[in-house]
N, C-alpha and C positions, 0 to 999 in steps of 0.2 A: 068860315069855310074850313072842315076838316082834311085831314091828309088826302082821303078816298076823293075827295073833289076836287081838289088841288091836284092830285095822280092825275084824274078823267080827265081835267080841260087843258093837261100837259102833254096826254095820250094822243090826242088829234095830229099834232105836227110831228112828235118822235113816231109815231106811225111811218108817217112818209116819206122824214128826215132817214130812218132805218130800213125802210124797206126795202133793198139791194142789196144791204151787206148781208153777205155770206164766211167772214172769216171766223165767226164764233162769235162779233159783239154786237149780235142781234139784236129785238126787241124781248126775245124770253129771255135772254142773259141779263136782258135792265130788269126784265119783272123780277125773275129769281135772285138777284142781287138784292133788291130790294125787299126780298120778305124774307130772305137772311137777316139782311141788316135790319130789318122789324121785331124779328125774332132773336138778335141779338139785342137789340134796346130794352126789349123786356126784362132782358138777364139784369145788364150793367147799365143803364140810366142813358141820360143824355135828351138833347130834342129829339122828339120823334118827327117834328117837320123836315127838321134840318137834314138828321138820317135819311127819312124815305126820298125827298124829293133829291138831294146828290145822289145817292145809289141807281135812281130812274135817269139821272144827267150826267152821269159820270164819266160816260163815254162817249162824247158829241167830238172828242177830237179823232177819235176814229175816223168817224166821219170827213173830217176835216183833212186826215190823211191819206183816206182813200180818195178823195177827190183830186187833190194837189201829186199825190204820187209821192210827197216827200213825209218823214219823220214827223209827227206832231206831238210835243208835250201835250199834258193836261194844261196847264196854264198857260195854254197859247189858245186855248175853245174858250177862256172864260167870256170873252165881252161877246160870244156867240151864246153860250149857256146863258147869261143874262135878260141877254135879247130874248130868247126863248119864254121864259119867265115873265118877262116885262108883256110880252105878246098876247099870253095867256090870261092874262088880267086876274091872278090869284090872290093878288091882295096880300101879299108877303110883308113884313117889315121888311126893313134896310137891313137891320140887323139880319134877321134870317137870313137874306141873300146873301148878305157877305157870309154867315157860316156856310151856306152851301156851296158856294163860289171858293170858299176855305178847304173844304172837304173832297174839292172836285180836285184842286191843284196840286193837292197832296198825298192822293189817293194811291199813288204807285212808286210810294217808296218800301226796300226791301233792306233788312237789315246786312244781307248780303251783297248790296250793291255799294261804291266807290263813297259816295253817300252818308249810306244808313238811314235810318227814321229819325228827324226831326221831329216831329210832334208828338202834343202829349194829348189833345183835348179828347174825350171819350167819342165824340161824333166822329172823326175825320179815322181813328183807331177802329171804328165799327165798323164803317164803310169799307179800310182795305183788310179787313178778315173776310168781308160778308164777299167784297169781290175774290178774293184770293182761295175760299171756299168754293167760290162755281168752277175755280179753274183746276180744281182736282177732284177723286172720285172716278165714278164713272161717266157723268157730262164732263170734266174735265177731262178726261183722257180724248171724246168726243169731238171736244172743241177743239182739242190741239191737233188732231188729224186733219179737222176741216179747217183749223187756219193755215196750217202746211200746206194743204192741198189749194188753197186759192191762192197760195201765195208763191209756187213752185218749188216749196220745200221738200227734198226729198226724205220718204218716212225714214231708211235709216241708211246711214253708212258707215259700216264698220273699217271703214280706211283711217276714219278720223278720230283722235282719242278724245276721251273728257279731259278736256284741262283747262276748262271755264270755269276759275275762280272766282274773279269778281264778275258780277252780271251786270248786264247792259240792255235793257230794254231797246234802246233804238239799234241795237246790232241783231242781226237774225242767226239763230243757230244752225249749223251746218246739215242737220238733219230732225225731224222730228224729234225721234227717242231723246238725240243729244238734248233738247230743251226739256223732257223731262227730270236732264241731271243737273242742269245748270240753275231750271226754276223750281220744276213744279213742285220735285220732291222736298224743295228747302221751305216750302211754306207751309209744315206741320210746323216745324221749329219757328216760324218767323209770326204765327198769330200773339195779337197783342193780348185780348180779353180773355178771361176765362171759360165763358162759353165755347169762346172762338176755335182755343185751342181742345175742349172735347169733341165738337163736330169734324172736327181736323183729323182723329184720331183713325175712325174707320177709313175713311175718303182715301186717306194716307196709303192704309193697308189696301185698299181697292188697286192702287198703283203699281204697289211691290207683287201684288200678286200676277195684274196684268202685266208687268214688265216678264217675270220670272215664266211667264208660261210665252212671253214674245221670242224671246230669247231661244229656248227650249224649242218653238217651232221650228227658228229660224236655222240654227242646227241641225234641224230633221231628226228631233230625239225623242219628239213624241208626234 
């Protein structure tokens, strides 16, 4: 069974598993993740199972967190992510699962957080470029309005400074924009691959330019 079929008879249940969420970690956020991370493996190696199928499972604790209302790690969806897999009758080795199940739990670490990145293997490195790319740009500027906005974040307030040094995933930031200073912008500098870091490069400037003309409105200077 190739990837393409392995995706199809995965696609049935994350269909219905995603189909409510409205914060950004949709079901085009798993496809587009995933042919990042495709298009990344082409560059710099690695399984392409491994790859495709955690970038399409990568966010099942989203899920997990929007239902419970509380904070959920990556590695608190795995024996869910599994199930998933085991369900779908793909025919994975052991081995594969555990790399994907590998690549799932570690997928959101940030050289900027309390932390840092642990890992070195080129799959779990592919994954969080290829996620870390949808989350800027101009779909990432997108998504971070609509997870603000599901989430009662307001888009800015200038009462409050930047001085979100270290980041924190499970802490929400004070306003929209402010999460642009605290994440988005640090993950030009924070891609592992070489690829990863030239796709980074435009996406990057997409930001500074929308930020510089946010700003400039908000003003009333132009």
């Amino acid at each position: 069974m190739n990837l393409e079929q392995i995706i199809k008879k995965l696609e049935d249940e994350i269909k219905i598993m995603f189909c409510k969420e409205s914060s950004g970690h949709d079901i085009y956020h798993l496809v587009r993740t995933k042919n990042i991370a495709l298009k990344l493996q082409e560059k710099e190696g690695g399984d392409r199972d491994v790859i495709g199928v955690s970038a399409f499972l990568h966010d099942v604790h989203r899920i997990i967190q929007k239902e419970t209302g509380k904070f959920c790690h990556p590695k608190d969806s795995l024996s869910k992510v599994r199930d998933i897999i085991e369900n779908a009758d793909v025919k994975l080795s052991e081995e594969k699962i555990k790399g994907i199940l590998h690549c799932i739990e570690f997928h959101e670490e940030y050289s900027f957080t309390e932390e840092g990145i642990s890992v070195s293997d080129i799959e779990t490195l592919i994954l969080q470029d290829a996620d870390n790319l949808d989350a800027i740009g101009a779909i990432g500027i997108a998504r971070t309005f609509l997870y603000g906005g599901s989430h009662g974040v307001p888009m800015w307030n200038p009462e409050v400074g930047f001085d979100r040094e270290i980041y924190d995933e499970a802490v929400e930031d004070p306003s929209t924009i402010h999460h642009f200073y605290s994440k988005l912008l640090r993950l030009k500098d924070n891609m592992n691959t070489e690829a990863g870091k030239q796709l980074a490069k435009h996406r990057h400037e997409v930001m500074e330019n929308y930020l510089a003309e946010f700003f400039d409105e908000w003003e009333g200077l132009k």
